[in-house]
N, C-alpha and C positions, 0 to 999 in steps of 0.2 A: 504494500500500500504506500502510493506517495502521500506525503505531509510538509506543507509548507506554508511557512507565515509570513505576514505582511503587516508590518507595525507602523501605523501612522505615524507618520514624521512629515515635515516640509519637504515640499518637493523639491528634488536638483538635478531634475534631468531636462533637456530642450524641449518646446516646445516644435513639432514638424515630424520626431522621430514616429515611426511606426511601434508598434511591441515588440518585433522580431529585432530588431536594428539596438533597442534598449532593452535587449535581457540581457545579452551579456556584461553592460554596464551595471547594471544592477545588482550583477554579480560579485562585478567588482567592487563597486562603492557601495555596497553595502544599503542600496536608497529602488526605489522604483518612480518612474519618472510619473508627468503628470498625467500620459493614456492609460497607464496602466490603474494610478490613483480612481481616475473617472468610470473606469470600466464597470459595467453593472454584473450582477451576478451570472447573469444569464447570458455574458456575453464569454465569460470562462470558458475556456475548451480544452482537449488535450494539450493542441499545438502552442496554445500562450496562458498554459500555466507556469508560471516562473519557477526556476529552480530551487531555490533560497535566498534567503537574506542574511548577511553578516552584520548587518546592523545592532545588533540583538544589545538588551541593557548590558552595562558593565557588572561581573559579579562582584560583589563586594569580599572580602573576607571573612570566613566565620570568627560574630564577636564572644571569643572563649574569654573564661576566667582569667588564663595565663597567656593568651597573646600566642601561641607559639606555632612555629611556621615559616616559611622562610620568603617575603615578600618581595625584598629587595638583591635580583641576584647578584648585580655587579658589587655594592657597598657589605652586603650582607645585612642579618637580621640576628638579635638574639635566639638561641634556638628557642629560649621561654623565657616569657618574661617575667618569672619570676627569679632570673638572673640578674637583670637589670634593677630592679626594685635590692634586690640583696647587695648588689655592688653599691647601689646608691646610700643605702642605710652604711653600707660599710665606710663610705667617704664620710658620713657625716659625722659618725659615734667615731669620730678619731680620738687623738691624745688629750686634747683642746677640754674635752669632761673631767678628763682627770688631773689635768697639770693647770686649767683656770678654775674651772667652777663652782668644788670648795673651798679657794681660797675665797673669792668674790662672795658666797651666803657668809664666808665666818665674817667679813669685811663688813658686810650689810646687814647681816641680818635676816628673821623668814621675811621682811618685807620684799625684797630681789625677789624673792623667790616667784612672788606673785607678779612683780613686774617682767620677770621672765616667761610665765608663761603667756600675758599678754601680751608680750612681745613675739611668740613664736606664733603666733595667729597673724594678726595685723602685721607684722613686719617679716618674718621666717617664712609663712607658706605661703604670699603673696609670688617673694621673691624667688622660691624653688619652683612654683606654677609657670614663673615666668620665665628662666631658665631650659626649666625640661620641654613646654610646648613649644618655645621657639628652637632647637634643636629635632622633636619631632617631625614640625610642621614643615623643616627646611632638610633634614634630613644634611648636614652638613655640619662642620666641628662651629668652633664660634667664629674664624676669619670671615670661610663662606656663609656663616648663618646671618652676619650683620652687615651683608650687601641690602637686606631690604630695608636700610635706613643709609644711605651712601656717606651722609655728613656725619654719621656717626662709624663708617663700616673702622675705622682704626679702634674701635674698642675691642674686637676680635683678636687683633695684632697683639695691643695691650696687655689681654689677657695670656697670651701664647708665650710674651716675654717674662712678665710678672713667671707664671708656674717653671719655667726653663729655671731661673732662680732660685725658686721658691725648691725644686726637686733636690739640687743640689745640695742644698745645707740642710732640708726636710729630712734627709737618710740618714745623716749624720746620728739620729735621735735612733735611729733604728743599729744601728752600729753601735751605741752604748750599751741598748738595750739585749742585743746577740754577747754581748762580752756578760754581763750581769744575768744572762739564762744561762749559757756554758761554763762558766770561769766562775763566776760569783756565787752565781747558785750553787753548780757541783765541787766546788772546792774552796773558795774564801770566803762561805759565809759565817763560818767558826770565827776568822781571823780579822777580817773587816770590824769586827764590832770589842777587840782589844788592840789595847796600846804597848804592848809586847810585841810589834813588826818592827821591821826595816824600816819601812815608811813614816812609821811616826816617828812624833816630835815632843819636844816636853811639853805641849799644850794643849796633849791628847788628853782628853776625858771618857773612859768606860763606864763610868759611872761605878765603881765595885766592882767590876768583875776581876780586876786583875794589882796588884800594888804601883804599879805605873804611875800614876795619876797622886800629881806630886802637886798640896793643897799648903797655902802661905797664911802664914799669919798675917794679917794686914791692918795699920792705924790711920785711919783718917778722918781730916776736923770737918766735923758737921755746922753745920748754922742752921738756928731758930729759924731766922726768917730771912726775907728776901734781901735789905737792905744788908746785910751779913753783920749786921752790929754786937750779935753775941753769936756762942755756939761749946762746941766740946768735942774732945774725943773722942772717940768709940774704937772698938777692938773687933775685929771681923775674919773669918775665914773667907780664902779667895781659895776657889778652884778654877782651874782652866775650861775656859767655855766651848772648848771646838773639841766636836764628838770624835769616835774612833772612825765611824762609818763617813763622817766627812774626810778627812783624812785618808781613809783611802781611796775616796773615789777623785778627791786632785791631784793625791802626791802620789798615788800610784795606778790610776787607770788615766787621768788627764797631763800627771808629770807636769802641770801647768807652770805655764815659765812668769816671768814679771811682767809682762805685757805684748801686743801687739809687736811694740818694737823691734821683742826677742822672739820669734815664731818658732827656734828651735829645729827638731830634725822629726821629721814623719817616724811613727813609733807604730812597728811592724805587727803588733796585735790590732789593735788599730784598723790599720790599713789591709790586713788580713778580712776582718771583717766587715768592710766598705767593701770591697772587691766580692763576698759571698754577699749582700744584701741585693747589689747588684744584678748579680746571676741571676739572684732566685726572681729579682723583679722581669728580668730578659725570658726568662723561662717561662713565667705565667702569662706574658703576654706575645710569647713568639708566635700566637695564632691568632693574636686580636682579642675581640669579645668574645670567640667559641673558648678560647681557652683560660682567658681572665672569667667569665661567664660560673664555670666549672668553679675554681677557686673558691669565688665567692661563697659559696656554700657552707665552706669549711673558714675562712676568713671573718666570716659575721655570725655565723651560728654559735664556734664555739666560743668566743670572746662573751656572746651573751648569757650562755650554760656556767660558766667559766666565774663570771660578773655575781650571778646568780650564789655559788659555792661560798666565795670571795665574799659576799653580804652577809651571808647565816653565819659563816664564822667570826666576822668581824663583831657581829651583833651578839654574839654568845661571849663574848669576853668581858672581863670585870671594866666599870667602865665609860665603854662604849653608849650608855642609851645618855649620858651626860656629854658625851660629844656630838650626840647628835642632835639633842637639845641645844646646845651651847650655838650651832651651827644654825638651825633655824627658829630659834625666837630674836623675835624684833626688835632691833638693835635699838638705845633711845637717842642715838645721834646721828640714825641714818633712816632717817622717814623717806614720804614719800617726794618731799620736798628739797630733797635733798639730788643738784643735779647729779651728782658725779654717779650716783645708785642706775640712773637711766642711763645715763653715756655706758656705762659700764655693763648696763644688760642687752642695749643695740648691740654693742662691739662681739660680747659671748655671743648672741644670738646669730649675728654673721660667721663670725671663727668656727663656732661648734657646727652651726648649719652646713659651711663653705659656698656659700651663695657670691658670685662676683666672679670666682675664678674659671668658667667655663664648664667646669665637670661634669652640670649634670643636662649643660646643653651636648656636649658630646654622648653620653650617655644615654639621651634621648636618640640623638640621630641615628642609633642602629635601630631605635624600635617601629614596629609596624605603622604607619600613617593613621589608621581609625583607632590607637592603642586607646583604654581608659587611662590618659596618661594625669588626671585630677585625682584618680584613683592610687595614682604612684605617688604623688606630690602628700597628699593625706600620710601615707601609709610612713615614710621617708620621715618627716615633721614628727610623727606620734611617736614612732621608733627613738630619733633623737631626743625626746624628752625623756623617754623612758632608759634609755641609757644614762642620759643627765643626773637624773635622780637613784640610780643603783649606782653608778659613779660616789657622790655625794652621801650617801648614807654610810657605803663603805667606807671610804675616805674617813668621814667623822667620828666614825666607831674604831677601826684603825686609831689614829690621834687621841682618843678619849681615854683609851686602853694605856696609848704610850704615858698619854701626860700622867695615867695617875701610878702607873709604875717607876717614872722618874720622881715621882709627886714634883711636880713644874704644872704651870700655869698653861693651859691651852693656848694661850700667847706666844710659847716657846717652843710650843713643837710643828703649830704650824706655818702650812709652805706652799710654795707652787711651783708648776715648772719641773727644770731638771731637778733642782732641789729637793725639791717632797718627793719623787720617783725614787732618787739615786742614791740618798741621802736621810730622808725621814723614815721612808717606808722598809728598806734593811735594817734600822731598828725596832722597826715595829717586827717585823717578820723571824728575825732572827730571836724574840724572846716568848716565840711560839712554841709549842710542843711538835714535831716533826716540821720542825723548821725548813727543813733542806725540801719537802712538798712544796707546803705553801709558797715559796720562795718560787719552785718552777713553775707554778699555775699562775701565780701574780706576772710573771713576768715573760710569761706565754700568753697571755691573754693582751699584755703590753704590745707583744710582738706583733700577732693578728690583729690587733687595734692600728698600726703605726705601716704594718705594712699592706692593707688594708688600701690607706690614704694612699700611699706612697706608687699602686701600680694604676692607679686613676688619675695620679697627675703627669705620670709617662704618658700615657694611655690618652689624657689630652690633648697632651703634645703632638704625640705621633698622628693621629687624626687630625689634627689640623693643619698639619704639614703633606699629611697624605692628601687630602682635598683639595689643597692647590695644584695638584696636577690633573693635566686635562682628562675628564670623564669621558666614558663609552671605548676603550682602549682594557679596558682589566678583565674581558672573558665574563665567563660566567657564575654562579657560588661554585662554591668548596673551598678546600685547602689549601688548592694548587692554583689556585689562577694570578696573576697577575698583581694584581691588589694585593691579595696575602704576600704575597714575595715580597714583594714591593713593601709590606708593612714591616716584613721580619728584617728586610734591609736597615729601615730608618730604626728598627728596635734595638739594634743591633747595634748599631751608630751612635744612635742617643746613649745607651747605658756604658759605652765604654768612654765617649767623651765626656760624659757626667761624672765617672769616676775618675777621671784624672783632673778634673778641675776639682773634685772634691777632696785631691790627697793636702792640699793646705788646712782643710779642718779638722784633720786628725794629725796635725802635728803639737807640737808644748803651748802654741801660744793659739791652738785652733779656736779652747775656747770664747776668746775675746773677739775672733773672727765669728762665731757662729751667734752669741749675744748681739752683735754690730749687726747682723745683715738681718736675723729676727727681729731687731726693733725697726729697720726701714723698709725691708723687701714686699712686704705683707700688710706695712702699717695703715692705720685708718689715713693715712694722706694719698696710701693707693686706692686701696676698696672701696673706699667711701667716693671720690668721683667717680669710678668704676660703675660702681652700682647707680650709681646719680643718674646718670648719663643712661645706660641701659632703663634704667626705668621711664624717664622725659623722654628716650627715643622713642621706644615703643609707645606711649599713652599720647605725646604729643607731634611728635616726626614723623611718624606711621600711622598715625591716629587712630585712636582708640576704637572707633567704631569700627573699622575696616578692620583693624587687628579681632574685634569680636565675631565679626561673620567669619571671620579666617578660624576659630576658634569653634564655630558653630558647626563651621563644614565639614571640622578634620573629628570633631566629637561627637559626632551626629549617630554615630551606630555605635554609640555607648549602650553600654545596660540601665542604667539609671539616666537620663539624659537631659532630665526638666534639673534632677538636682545638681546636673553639673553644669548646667547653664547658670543657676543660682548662684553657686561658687565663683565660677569663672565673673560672672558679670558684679558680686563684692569683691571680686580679686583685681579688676578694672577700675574700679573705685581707688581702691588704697593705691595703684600703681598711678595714677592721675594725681594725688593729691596728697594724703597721710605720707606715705613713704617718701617722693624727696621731700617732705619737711623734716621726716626723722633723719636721713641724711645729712639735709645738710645744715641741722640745728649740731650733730653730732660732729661733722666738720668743723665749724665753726668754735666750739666748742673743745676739739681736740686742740686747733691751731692755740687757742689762746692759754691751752695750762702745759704747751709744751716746754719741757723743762728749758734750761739756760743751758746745762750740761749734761752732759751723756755719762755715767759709769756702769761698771760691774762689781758690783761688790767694793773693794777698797781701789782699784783702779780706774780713775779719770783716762775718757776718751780725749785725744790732743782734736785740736778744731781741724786739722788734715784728715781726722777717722771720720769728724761729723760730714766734713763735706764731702768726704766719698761717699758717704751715706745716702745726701743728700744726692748725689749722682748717680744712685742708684737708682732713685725714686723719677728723676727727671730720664734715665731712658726707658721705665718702663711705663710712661705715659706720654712719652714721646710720639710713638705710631698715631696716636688720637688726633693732634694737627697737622703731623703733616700726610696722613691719609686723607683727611679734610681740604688740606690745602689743592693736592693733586684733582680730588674730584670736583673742587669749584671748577679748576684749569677748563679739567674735562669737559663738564657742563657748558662752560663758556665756549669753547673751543670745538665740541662734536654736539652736532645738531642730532636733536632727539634724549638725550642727556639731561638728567635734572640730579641735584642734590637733597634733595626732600624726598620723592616719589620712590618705589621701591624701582629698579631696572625691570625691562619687559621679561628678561630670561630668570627672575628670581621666584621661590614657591616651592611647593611641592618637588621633589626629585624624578620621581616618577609619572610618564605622560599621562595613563590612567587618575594620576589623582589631581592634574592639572583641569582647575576648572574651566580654561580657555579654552581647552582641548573639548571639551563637554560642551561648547555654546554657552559656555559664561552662566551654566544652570549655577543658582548657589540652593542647597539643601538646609533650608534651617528647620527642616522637622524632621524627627530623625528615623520617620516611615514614610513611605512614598507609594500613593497608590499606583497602580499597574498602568501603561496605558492602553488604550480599546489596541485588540489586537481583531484580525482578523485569520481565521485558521483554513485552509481548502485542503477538505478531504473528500476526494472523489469527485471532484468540481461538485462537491454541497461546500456552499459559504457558510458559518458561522463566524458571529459575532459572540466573541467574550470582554 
């Protein structure tokens, strides 16, 4: 039995042709001309029944839970996306929970705490929303994702510079942390915590464990009052304040020299260990996202099982429920009123999130075009809270424990940063019962936290360097074509020339090189117009409404689709107005309490370090004008060219999801009825 159908469309065949003369057009282009249109039923016959029609709807993708599927052959696709959602929660629950976020509650108070999570609403999952859809909807890293704003496309560059920086001295953290799981854990965690080594010095403090710890009689004249008009003697013990476990972690894991000045010689455990963090980052990604994808599973799941262990034991120690009180009740000089509490929960909320630096626009661009990608952005945001707050319990209960075992002051034990990692928390661990466990889970769970981050800022790199080369040359999916080569090339490239630019931070005076580039590379003088800009692009340079139909068409075969219009369209709100006010109140703001001088602990930065600092921060905002500058040129200079408008070749990656391709249809409901089809069976006409 023949069956064939004829879908009313506009006509686009001549007027004059016969039937005969217009079937085989119709074959081709997929259309049947205007005789055939008009023809009545009864004038159907065998001889001009048409063959088929290729016209036929476009299938859309089934919308599964997990997305999985492989849409895009030449760029590739997640195999699931529930890879992609795991990588992303992986970038966000980095170090950033553990080395800021206790310190900043014990700082403020539970007040932060509520302005943190205000802040991950309105200001966090705006900005993640806005990230991952524009990577989705462009299917491109951030260079080629911010062609559709041309005056702004150098914020793409920006970002590609900033993380190439940011990768370099970022490992360095994961190089500690591989010395203190191997080395530390399985053999100096006995010895790290007395003053009987090598390495110490007379100003080592064990606190008892060992007779080391050599305490002075000390006389000194006190005064009543301010005016110093009277006063008196007093007789006092002085012990030495610098612990065993600091101590070892400068004079004998850092060897740290007198400064900058003195950079010292590259120290081969060290550099040993830069060289394997390396690998292992080249390895995970030497297939792209099929192979970082895979990773991820084991990278964020067990850090959270891990996190989980880490809290019950923390909270079972004597203690503990006193640090964690001490941690979040409301401090009574750090209200709500108090600005420095909000600058400080903006800044967390950016660092912990990582919103700014590209990641989860590239992370976007592998996934399917109709993805529930509001669905990821929720899930990413919840995640990072919930890490924040297992971070932070832990941590407090930890400290609670130390302080009342030193009996000291919660004031004295706590820390952030490398300090509290490297420094606080070996004391805490080491006066545990099966020390040498705990020890390898805490600092295992470090490792998957830090390396986690670490193959997502490669990872953005490479994609964005791989996108500059001309598309439609890379074959088709798999592991062999073109593209993947091509990726394992630049993988390959990047992590060997990473690590030789980063053998200066693992030498004596690294760590004053690795404090220098952490206070400018990253700082809120990058991020903050980073994000500024990203945000006024989109809401006001691309405007807002065209960015929502873009946002309607690409979510339209969502599962929930009224409630992610809801989302999306308060997500267009804050991106319009709230958010750069928090930007750039928080700029403003920054600029004015920045200090006069820069140190590290008892070492002053010379004004030669600040300004290369400050040279740091001007090439990596550098691409933003003079990419601007070039496309006014352009504009001026090639007709058809605008600076505002998105270019005609920007959008969608694939032609199927190009709505020009489709006669400019835009879908903002996210069912579509059928249209009248006509069906000839047997030359009997029906209409459906």
């Amino acid at each position: 039995m023949e069956t064939s159908a004829i879908e009313m469309e506009e006509p686009e065949g001549e007027n004059g042709k016969d039937l005969g003369q217009n079937s085989d057009a119709a074959v081709r282009n997929g259309k049947m001309g205007p005789a055939e249109e008009n023809m009545d039923s009864s004038d159907i016959t065998e001889s001009t029944r048409p063959i088929f029609i290729l016209d036929e709807p476009e299938k859309e993708p089934p919308a599964t839970c997990c997305g999985c599927g492989e849409e895009n052959k030449e760029r590739g696709n997640w195999t699931c996306q529930c890879e992609m959602i795991l990588t992303a929660i992986g970038w966000a629950a980095g170090l950033g929970q553990l080395w800021r976020f206790p310190m900043l509650c014990f700082r403020h108070g539970g007040g932060y705490l509520a302005v943190w999570l205000g802040l991950h609403i309105t200001l966090g999952f705006p900005l993640v929303l806005l990230e991952m859809t524009l990577g989705q909807f462009s299917s491109q890293g951030p260079p080629r994702a911010w062609r559709g704003v041309p005056l702004l496309h150098g914020v793409g560059f920006s970002v590609v510079v900033m993380m190439s920086i940011l990768a370099i001295y970022q490992n360095i953290g994961l190089v500690y942390i591989l010395h203190y799981l191997f080395v530390g854990s399985l053999r100096d965690l006995p010895y790290m915590l007395r003053c009987d080594n090598h390495w110490n010095t007379a100003e080592c403090n064990d606190f008892g464990m060992t007779n080391m710890t050599v305490c002075h009689e000390v006389s000194e004249f006190m005064w009543y009052d301010e005016n110093h008009a009277m006063g008196f003697w007093q007789n006092y013990t002085q012990c030495p304040s610098v612990s065993a476990a600091e101590e070892y972690w400068k004079n004998y894991v850092l060897q740290v020299s007198d400064g900058l000045e003195d950079m010292g010689t590259v120290q081969p455990g060290l550099a040993g260990f830069l060289f394997l963090s390396w690998l292992l980052v080249f390895l995970v990604l030497a297939f792209g996202i099929k192979s970082a994808g895979k990773v991820a599973y084991l990278t964020t799941t067990i850090p959270v099982v891990l996190l989980v262990f880490l809290l019950f034991r923390a909270m079972s120690l004597d203690g503990a429920l006193e640090g964690l009180i001490y941690h979040i009740t409301p401090s009574s000089y750090a209200g709500f009123n108090n600005v420095d509490l909000w600058i400080d929960a903006v800044m967390q909320v950016i660092y912990s999130l990582g919103v700014g630096c590209g990641c989860y626009t590239t992370l976007s661009s592998y996934n399917r075009f109709h993805n529930n990608t509001v669905r990821d952005a929720v899930l990413v945001v919840f995640a990072n809270i919930l890490v924040g707050l297992l971070c932070l319990c832990m941590a407090a209960g930890f400290l609670g424990f130390l302080s009342k075992q030193l009996m000291v002051s919660m004031e004295t034990v706590v820390s952030s940063g490398p300090h509290l990692v490297f420094v606080v928390f070996p004391r805490v661990l080491g006066l545990l019962p099966a020390s040498y466990l705990w020890s390898i889970l805490f600092y295992l769970t470090l490792l998957l936290l830090a390396f986690s981050c670490q193959f997502v800022i490669v990872e953005t790199i490479v994609t964005s360097l791989l996108d500059l080369f001309p598309s439609g040359n890379n074959g088709t999916g798999g592991l062999c074509n073109r593209r993947m080569l091509l990726h394992l090339l630049l993988t390959f490239t990047t992590c060997i020339l990473f690590f030789l630019l980063g053998l200066p931070l693992v030498t004596q005076g690294g760590m004053y090189l690795y404090n220098l580039l952490d206070t400018f590379v990253a700082s809120g003088f990058v991020i903050l117009p980073i994000l500024l800009l990203k945000s006024i692009g989109i809401s006001w340079f691309y405007a807002i409404n065209r960015w929502g139909r873009d946002l309607s068409y690409m979510l339209q075969y969502s599962c929930c689709y009224c409630c992610n219009k809801l989302v999306t369209v308060l997500s267009q709100v804050c991106w319009c107005l709230p958010i750069p006010a928090y930007l750039l109140a928080t700029l403003l703001w920054t600029s004015l309490s920045w200090p006069n001088e820069l140190s590290f602990e008892t070492y002053k930065y010379s004004d030669g370090h600040v300004i290369m600092g400050w040279l740091i921060v001007g090439v990596e905002l550098a691409p933003i004008p003079i990419v601007a500058i070039i496309n006014c040129c352009l504009a001026c200079c090639v007709k058809g060219r605008t600076i505002i408008r998105p270019p005609a070749d920007w959008g969608p990656y694939l032609q199927q999801h190009q709505r020009d391709k489709r006669r400019g249809k835009v879908l903002s409901q996210p069912h579509v009825p059928p249209k009248p089809t006509i069906m000839v069976v047997d030359s009997t006409v029906t209409s459906l």
